[in-house]
Structures are given as C-alpha cells and as structure tokens.
N, C-alpha and C positions, 0 to 999 in steps of 0.2 A: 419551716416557713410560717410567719405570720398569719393567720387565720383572720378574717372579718368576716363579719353577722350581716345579715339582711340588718339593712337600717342606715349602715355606715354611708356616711358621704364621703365617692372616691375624689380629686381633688378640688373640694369644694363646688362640685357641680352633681357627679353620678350618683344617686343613690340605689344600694343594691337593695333590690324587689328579692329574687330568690335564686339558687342555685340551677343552673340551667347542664350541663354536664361535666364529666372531668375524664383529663388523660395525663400523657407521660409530662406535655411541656405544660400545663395550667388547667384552670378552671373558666368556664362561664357562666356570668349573671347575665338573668334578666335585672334591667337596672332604668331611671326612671331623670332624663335631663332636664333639672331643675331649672335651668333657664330656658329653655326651650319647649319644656312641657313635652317632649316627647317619650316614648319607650326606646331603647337603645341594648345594644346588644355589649359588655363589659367582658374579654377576657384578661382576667389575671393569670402573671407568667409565672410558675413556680420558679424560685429560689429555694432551693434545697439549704435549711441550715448548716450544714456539714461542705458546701460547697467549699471550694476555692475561689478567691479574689478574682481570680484569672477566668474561673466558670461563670462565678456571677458576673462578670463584664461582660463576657459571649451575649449570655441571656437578654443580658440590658440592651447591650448592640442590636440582637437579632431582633427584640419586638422593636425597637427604632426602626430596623430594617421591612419589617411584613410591614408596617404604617404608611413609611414612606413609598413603599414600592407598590401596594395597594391603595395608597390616596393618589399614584399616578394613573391609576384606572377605575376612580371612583366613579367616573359618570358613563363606564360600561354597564350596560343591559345584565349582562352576563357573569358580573363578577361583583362580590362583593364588598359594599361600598367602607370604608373606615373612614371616620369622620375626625379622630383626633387618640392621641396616645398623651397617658398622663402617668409622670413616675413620683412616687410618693413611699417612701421610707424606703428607699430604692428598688421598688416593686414596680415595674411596671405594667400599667393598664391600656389595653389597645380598646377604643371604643369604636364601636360597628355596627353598622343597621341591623335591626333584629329581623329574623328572619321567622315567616308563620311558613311550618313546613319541616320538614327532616332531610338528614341527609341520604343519598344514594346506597350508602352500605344498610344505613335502618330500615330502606323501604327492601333491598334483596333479602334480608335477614330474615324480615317477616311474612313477606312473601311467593320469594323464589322471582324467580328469572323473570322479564319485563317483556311486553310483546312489543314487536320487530320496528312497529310504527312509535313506538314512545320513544326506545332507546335512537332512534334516527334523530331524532326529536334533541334528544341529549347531546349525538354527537357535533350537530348542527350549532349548539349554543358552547357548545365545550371547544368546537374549531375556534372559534368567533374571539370566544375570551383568549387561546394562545393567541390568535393572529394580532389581537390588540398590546400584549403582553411583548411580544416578537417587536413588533413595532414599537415598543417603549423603549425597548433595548433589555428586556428580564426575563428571564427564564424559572418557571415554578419549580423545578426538581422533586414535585411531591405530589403530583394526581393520581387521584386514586379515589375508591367512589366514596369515601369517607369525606373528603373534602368537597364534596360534591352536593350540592342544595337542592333540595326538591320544595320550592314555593308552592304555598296554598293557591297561590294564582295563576300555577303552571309554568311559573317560571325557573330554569336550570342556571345555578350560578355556580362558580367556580370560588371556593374560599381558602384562608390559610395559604399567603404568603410569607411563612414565619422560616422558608428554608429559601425561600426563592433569591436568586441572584440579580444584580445590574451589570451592565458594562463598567457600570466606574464603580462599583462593590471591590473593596479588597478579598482577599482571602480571609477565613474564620474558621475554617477546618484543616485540624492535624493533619498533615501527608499522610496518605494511607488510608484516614479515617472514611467513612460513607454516610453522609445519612441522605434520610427517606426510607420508604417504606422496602424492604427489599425483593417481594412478589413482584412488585411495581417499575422496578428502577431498568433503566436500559441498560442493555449489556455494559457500553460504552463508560456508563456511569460506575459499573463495579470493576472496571477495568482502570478504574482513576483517572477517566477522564473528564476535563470537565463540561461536556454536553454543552449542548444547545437546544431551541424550539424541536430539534426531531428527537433529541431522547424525552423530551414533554412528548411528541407524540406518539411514543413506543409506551409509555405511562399511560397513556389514553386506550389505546390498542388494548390494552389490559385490562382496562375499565370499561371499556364495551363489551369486551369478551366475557365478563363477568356478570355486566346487565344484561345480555342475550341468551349466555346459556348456565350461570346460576350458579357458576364456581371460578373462583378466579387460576387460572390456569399455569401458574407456575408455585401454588404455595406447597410446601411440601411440610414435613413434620417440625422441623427446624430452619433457622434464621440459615444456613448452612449450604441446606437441600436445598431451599428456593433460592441461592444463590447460585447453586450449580446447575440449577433448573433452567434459570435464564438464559445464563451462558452458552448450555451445552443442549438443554432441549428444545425440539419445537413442540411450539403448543396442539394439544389434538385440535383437528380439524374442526372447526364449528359445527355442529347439528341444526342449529337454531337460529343461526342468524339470515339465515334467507340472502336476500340482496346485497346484505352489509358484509356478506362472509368474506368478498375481495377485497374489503374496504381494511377488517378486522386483520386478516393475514396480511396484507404489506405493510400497516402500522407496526404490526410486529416483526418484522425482519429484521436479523441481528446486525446486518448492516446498514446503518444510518442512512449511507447513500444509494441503496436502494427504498426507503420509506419513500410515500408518498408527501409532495409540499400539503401544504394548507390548504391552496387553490386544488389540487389535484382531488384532497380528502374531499373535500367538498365535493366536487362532481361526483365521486365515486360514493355519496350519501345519496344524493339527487334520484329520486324515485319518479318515474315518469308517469303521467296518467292514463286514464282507463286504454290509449291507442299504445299502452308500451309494448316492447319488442317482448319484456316480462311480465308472462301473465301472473296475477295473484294467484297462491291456490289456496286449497282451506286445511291446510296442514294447523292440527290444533299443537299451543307448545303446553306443555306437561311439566307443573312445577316440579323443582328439586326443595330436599326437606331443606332450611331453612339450619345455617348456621349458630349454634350459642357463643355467642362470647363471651369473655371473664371481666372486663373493663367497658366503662362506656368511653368513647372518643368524647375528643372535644371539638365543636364542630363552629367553627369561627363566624361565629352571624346567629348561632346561636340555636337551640331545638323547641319551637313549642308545642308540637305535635307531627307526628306522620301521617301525611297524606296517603289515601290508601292507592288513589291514581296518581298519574301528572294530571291525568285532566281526560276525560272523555271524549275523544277525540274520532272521529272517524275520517278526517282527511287534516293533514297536517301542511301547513303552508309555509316551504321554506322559499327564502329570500336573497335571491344568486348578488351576487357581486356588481353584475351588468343590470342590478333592478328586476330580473325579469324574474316569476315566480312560476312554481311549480306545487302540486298536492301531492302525499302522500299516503296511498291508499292502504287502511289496516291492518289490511290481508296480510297474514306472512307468508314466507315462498320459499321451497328449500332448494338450494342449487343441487346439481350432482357432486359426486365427490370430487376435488383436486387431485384431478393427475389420475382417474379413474378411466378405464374404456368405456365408449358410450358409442352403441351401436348407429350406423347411418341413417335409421330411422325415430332412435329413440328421440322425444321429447318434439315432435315434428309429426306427427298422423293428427289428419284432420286439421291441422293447423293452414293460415291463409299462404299460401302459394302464386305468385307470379313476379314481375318486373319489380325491379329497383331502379328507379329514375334519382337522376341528378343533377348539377350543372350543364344548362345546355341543350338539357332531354335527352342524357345520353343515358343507356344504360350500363348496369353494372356485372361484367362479363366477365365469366372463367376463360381464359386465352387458349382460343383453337380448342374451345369445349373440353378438353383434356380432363379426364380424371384421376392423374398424377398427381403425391404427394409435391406440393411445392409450386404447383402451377400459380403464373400471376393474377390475381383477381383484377382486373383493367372498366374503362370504359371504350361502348362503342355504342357504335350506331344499334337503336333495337331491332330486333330482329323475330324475336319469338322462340330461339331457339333453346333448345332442354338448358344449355351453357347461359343462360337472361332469368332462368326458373329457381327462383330462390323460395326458399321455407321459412318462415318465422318461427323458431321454436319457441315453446313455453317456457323451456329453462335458459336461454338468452342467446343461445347460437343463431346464426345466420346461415345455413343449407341449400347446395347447389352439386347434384352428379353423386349424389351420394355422402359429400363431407363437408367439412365446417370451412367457415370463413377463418382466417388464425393471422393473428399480428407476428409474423415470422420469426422464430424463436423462443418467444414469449419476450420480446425485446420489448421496453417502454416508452423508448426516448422518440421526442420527433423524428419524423421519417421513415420511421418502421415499414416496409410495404407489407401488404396486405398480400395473403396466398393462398392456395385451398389445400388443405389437408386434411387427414385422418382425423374424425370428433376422438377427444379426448378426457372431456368437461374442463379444463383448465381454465383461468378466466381469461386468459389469451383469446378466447371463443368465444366469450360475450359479450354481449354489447345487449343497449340498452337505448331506447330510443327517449326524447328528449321531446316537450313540449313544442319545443322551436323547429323541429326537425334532423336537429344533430343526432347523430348517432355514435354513441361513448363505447370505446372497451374499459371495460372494467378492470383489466390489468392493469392498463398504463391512465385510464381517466380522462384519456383525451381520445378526440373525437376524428369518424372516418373521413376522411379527406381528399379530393379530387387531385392531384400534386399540382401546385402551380395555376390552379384553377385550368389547367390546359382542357379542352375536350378533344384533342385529334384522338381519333381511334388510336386505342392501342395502351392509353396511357394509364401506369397503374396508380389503383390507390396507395392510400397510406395512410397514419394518424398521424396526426399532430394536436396540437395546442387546440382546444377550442375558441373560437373567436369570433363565429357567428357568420361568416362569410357564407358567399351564396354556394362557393365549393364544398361545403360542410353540411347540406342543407341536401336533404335525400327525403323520398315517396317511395313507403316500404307496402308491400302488398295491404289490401284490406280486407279486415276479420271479415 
C-alpha cells in the first residue's frame, strides 16, 4: 500500500496532521479542512499491494458504501457523522467528524467493566442509532464496543459503517464467507443468513454484556471456539448488570424471534425513579484485570484521548418516544438469579405492603384468595382482604398469599394473563414501576393491564403493549 506523511494534501482539500490509529481494513488521520478551516477525521482504506483487481474493487465499493450509508444518518445524534469520501490513486479516503474521546473497547481495556447507570446510558443511545439505521433501510452487521464512541462530551456514537448493508446494496460476499467480528455476530449470521436490525441487536446484547460485566461472553481462544460459542452456548448469567440483566439476556436469545424490538429494548432500559417497584441497592461492582491487545483498532471518527468517565452522572435522563422522560438512578442492583428458587418471603420483609388500585378503583385481586399455583390475578371491588395484600419487593416481584405475580408461562406476547405462582426470580416476576404509573414486566417490556379497560369483578389482568391508558395506570403501596 502506498504510504503518505503528515503534510500530504488528501484530494486537494485534507491535509493529514497526524496518524490517529490502525487496523485490518485502514488507518486514521487526524487531518485539517483547508476550505473550511475545520479539523476532520480521514480514514484511509488499505489496499493491499499483492491484492487482486477483484479485491481492490470490494474495497473501493465498500468505503463508497460505509460513506453513503453513513451520510444517510449524518444528522443522527448518535451516529457518526461522514461528511464526504475522496478516491485518489485509487485509495480511497472516507472523511468524518473527528471525535474528542475513545472508543468503548479502549475505555473497558483500561479500566474494567462500567457501572450499571453509564452503560444504560450506552444502550439508550446505541437503541436510537439502530432504530434510525432500521428506518433507513441498513443494517450495521458489526457492533461491537470497538466501534463504539465515547465523546468528551458524553456523547455515545455508533461508528464504522464500512460492513453495513442497504435494502438496494447488492451482494459483496463470497457464499459462505462471514464477516464481522465473530464474538459479536448473531447465530443467524454465521448460519449464512443474512440478518436484519435483530441480529444488530444480538451484536449490541454482547456489547453490553461486556460493558456491565468486563469480558465479552462468547470469545473463546480461537476465531472457531467463539464460533461454536455463539451457536451452541449460553452466555453466563450476568453478575453485574443489575436491572439490565433481562434486558442483556433476551438481546441475546439465539432466536431472533424471540429478541426484544427496539421499542420493547427500550422500555426494558427504562429505570424508574426513587417510587420504583426496584429498589437501588449498594452492591459495589469490582473491576476485572483489563485486557492487552496486540493491534490498535481503527475507530472511524477517530481517537484523541480516552475519557476516563462518560460523564459524572448521578441521574441520567432518558428520553421515551411518547416525549415523556424518566432519571436514572446510580445505584446498581443485583437481580436474583434466573430460574433460581427464591423463597416466599425473600426480597419482601419490611418492604411497603397493601392495596393495588386501578382503573375504576378496583383492586388487584388473587381469585377466591386461593394460594394455588396458577390462580388468576383479577380485579374486584376492595375489600381488604389477605387476597388485595400485595408486597413490593426490592428485587422486582409483586407478592400476595405467599407467591409472585407471573406472566403465565414466561409468555411475552400481548395478552398474556397475569397468575400467581411459586417465586422463582425469573424475569416473568418483575416488574418495574414507571414514572407515569405503568407497571412493566421485564420479560416481555410491556406493561400490566386491565383487559379491555373492563372493571366488572372478576376480570383478569394481563400485559400488553404500553400505551399509556388509564387501564395501565395502577397505585402500588407506599414506602
């Protein structure tokens, strides 16, 4: 490959300032826009001398393709911006906003795993950019925390469109072949399919998992192992992720069509304030040693320093779809285990106890008081009775007669009714109260529900879709 010096002007406009990192497909300059007087971020695409004609047209095609497919979401928040691609001695140059900040892999590398409120923080802004992505009609095929920005100004961008697809994108890959990273990639994907926005967020699931608890959970010794990892194993359970842990697990489900949408991820990031149903606790998290690597990435937007925080944060303000917002407190919080027993009392002594009101002023009742697995959870007229007496736990269940409130089956879809059973910790069990008064399971994302807004005695809940109705709008005892 042709080498240039700081000095060089790239097509009569960039000039390169200095070498900023290097990987398998190119290099970045910091580099300096002579008409515009601004600083700019330059990666050049390696061209291997030894290529083939046929290789260096891939190359050529693909920085044409991250350009274009990245200047259709240049005035996303979240992603970053490319402002123009210039080819010169058939070299091409992708020009990019410079970024003051490091990537996500440089800030785990050096300092271990992220606490519970930053990385929420991440996946909030990492939803955001696929959902705009999804809506272009492209898919990244390559997240992962490498590609992943951490601005001096607190801002998470999503970079390296250089694998990503469009709906009217031909084909560029041999049958058979795979690329992306392959800790990263979704089953789907090494199974030769060609995915969509849910194997990007089985890629994201991986990239949280690795900002929450400090090792990314499928890499194994060889390109191989973490191949057979993805496919064939599940990830350990999270330690560290607190609230996000049901969030992390059904991004990573090897069936697509069980992942959570976008809309769903989201609520299931959605941290409620000081009245949540989850209390914060002061679980401290305990870095891991810090990876070396043998290569520096190339980090598309460019490295000029690692931030040692996002940003000092003690309440974090996300920004729902419907406008309305909600804070983020600190605190981390460890769930129980999935799929663990968890005694009728645990996570519930001394916690607030009485009535669940809802549409109507009905309360929320175990049917004929019954302490059988499976009984309907209903509304009725209040009463007072042990069967109206519900627990708020601190790890997210909902308690009445001894057992948990449970989405029946661990089913996710609309309509699921609502039943009482044996606590389990599963996340069928939690729920998570909401600023607005909705009350979310964290398995399925969507929120407890009156069926039909009916109030006749008798009628059971269910979840569905959140939508803000007065049926969805419940008064949970008070601390």
């Amino acid at each position: 490959m042709e080498t240039r010096q700081s000095g060089h002007l790239v097509g009569g406009r960039y000039r390169l300032i200095e070498k900023l990192g290097a990987g398998g497909f190119g290099q970045v300059w910091k580099a300096s826009d002579e008409s515009l007087h601004v600083k700019v971020a330059v990666k050049q695409v390696w061209l291997p001398p030894t290529s083939s004609e046929a290789e260096r047209s891939e190359r050529l095609i693909r920085a044409q393709r991250e350009a274009r497919n990245a200047a259709l979401l240049r005035d996303h928040p979240n992603i970053v911006a490319v402002h123009d691609v210039v080819i010169e001695g058939e070299i091409p140059w992708i020009v990019m906003r410079l970024v003051d900040g490091c990537s996500l892999q440089d800030r785990l590398d050096k300092q271990g795993p992220l606490p519970i409120d930053q990385v929420a923080r991440i996946a909030v802004a990492l939803l955001k950019a696929l959902e705009a992505a999804d809506a272009a009609g492209i898919v990244h095929r390559d997240v992962k925390p490498a590609n992943v920005m951490l601005a001096g100004d607190s801002q998470v961008l999503l970079t390296d469109f250089g694998i990503a697809v469009g709906q009217t994108d031909s084909a560029m890959t041999a049958a058979g072949a795979v690329i992306g990273s392959m800790e990263y990639l979704a089953p789907e994907r090494l199974q030769g399919r060609n995915g969509n926005v849910t194997s990007d967020l089985f890629s994201l699931g991986a990239t949280l998992y690795q900002a929450v608890e400090g090792f990314s959970p499928f890499r194994r010794g060889t390109p191989s192992g973490s191949m057979s990892a993805v496919l064939f194993e599940q990830a350990p359970p999270p330690r560290r992720a607190g609230h996000l842990a049901a969030l992390i697990t059904r991004l990573l489900d090897k069936d697509p069509g069980k992942r959570p949408t976008i809309r769903q991820a989201l609520t299931l990031v959605d941290v409620p304030a000081s009245t949540s149903v989850l209390t914060p606790s002061s679980t401290k998290v305990v870095p891991t040693r810090p990876r070396r690597t043998g290569k520096t990435a190339v980090y598309a937007g460019a490295v000029l320093a690692c931030a040692a925080m996002i940003g000092s944060i003690a309440y974090i303000t996300i920004n729902h779809r419907d406008g309305s917002r909600t804070h983020t407190p600190s605190a981390a919080t460890t769930p129980s285990p999935h799929g663990s027993p968890t005694s009728g009392s645990s996570g519930a002594v001394g916690l607030p106890t009485g009535q669940i009101t809802g549409n109507g002023g009905k309360c929320v009742d175990v049917l004929n008081g019954s302490g059988e697995n499976g009984t309907p959870v209903d509304l009725y007229d209040c009463n007072g009775t042990p069967a109206q007496k519900w627990t708020v736990g601190a790890d997210g269940t909902i308690r009445a007669l001894g057992k948990c409130m449970d989405a029946t089956g661990g089913e996710t879809a609309n309509g699921t009714k609502i039943q009482l059973y044996d606590c389990n910790g599963t996340p069928a069990q939690r729920w998570q109260r909401r600023s607005d008064g909705s009350v979310v399971n964290l398995n399925s994302g969507r929120c407890l529900d009156d069926t039909d807004g009916n109030t006749t005695d008798g009628n059971q809940t269910q979840i569905w879709d959140c939508i803000g109705n007065d049926n969805q709008k419940w008064t949970l005892p008070a601390a």
